[in-house]
DSSP file (Angstrom, degrees, kcal/mol; ACC not computed):
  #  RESIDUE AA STRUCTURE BP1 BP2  ACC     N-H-->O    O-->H-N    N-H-->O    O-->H-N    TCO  KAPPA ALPHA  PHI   PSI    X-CA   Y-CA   Z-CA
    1    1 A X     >        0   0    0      0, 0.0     4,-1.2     0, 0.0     5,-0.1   0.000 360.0 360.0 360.0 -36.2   35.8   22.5   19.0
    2    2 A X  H  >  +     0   0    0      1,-0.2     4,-1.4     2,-0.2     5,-0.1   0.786 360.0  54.4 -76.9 -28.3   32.2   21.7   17.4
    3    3 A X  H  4 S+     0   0    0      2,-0.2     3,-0.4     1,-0.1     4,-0.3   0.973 108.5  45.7 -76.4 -30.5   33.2   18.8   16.0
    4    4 A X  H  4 S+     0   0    0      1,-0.2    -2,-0.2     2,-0.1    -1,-0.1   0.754 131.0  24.0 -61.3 -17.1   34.6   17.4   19.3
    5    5 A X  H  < S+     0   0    0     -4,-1.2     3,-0.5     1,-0.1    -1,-0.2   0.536  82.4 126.2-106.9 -15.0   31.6   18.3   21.0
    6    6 A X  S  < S+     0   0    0     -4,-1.4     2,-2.0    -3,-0.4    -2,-0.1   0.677  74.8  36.8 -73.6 -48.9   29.3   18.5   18.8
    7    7 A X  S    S+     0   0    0     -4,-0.3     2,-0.3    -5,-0.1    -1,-0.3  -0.032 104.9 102.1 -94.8  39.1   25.9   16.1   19.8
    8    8 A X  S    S-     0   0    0     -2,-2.0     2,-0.1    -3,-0.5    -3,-0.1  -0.971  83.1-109.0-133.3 142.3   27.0   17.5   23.9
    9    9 A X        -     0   0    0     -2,-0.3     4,-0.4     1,-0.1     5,-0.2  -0.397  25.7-123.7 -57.0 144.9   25.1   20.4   25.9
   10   10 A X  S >> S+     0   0    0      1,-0.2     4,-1.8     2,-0.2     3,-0.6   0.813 117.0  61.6 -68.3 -19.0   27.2   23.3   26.0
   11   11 A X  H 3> S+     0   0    0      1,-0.3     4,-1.6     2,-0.2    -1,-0.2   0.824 111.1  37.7 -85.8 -24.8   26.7   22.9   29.9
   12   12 A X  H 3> S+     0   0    0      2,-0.2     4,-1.4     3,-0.2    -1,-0.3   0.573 112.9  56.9 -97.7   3.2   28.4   19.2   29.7
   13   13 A X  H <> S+     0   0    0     -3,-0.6     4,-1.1    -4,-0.4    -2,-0.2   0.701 104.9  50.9-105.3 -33.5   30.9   20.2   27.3
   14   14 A X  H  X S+     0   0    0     -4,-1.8     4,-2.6     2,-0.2    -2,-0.2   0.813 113.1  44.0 -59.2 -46.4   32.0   22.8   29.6
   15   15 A X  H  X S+     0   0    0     -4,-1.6     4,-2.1    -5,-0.2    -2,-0.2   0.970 114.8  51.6 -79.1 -44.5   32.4   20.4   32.6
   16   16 A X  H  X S+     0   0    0     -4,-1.4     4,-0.7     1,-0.2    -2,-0.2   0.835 112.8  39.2 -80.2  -7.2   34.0   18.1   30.4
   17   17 A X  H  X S+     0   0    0     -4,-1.1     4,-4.5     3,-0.1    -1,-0.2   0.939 117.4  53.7 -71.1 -49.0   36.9   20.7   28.8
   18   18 A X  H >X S+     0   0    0     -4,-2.6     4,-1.5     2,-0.2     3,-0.7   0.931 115.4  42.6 -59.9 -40.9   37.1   22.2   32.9
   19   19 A X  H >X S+     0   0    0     -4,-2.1     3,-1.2     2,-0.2     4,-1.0   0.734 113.7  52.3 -63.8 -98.8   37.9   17.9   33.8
   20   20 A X  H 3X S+     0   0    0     -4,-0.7     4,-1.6     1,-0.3    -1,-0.2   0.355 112.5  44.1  14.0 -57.8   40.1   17.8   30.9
   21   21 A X  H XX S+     0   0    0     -4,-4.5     4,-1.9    -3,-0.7     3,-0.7   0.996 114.2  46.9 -55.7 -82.1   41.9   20.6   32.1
   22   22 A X  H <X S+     0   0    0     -4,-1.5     4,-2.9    -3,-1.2    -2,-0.2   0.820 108.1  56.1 -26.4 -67.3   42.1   19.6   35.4
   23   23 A X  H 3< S+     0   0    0     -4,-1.0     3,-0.4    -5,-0.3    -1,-0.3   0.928 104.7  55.7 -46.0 -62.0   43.2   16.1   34.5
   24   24 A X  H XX S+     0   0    0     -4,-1.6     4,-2.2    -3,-0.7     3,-0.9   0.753 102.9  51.7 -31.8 -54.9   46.0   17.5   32.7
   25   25 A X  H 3X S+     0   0    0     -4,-1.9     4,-2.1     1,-0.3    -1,-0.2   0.863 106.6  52.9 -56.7 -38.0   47.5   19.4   35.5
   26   26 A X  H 3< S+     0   0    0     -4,-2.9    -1,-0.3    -3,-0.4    -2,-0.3   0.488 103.5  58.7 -93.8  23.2   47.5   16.7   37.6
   27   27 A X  H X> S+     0   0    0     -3,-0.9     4,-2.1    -4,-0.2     3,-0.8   0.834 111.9  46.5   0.8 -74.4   49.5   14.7   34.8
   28   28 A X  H 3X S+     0   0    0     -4,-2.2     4,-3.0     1,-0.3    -2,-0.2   0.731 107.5  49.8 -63.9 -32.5   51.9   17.3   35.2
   29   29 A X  H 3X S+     0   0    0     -4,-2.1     4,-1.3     2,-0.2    -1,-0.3   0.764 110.3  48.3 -94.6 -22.4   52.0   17.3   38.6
   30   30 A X  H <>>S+     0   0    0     -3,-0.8     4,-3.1     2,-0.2     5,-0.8   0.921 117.8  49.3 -62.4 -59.5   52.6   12.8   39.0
   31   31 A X  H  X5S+     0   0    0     -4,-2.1     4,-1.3     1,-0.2     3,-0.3   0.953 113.9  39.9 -67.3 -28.6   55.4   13.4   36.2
   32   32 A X  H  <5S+     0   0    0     -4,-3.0    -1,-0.2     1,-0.2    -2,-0.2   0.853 122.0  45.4 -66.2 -26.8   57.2   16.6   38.2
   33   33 A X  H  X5S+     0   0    0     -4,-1.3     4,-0.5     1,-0.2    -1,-0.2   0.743 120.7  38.8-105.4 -10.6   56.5   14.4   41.6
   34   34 A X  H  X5S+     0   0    0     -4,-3.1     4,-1.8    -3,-0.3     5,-0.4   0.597 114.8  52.4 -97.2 -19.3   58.0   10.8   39.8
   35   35 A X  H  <<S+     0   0    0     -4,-1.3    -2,-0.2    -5,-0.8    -1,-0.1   0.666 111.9  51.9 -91.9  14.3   61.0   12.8   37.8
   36   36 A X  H  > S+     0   0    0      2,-0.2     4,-0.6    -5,-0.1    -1,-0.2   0.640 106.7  49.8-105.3 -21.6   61.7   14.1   41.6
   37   37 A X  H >X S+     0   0    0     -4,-0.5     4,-3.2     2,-0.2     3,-2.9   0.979 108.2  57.7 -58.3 -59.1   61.8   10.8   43.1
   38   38 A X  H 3X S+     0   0    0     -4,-1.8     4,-1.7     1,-0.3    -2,-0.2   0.831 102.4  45.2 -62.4 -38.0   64.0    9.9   40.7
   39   39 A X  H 3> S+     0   0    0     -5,-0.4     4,-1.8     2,-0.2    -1,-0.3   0.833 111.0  56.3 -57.1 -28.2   66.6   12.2   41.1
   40   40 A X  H <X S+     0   0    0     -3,-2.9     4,-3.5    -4,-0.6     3,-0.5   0.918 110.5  50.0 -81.0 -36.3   66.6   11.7   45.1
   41   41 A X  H  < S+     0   0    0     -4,-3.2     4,-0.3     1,-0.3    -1,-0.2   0.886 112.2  41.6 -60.1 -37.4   67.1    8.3   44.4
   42   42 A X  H  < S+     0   0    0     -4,-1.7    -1,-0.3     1,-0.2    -2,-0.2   0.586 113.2  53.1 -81.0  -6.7   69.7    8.7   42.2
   43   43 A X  H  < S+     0   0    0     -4,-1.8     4,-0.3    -3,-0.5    -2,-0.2   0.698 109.5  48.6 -73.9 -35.6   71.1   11.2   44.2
   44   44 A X  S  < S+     0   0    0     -4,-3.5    -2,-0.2     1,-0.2    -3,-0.2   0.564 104.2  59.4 -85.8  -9.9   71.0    8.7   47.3
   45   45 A X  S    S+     0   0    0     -5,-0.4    -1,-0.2    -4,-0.3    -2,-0.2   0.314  96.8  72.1 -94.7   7.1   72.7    5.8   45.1
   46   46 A X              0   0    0      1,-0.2    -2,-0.1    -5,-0.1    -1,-0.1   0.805 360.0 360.0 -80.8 -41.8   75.7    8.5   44.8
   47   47 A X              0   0    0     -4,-0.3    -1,-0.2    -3,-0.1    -2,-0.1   0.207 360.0 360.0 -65.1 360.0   76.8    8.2   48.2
């Protein structure tokens, strides 16, 4: 962790792990909401 951080205030190295975080969950949450499309879609090409 000190080397990724290392020349950063702990106070900006803390907002940048909580963005980090943050960013990552909404990653998750684009691939759950595109791998949901896809299934309706394919679901609707079924018919």
């Amino acid at each position: 962790m000190r080397l990724k951080y290392g020349g950063m205030a702990a106070d900006l190295a803390k907002q940048l792990r909580a963005l980090e975080k943050e960013n990552a969950r909404l990653k998750k949450l684009v691939a759950d909401q595109a791998l949901d499309m896809e299934f309706l879609k394919e679901a609707a090409n079924a018919n």
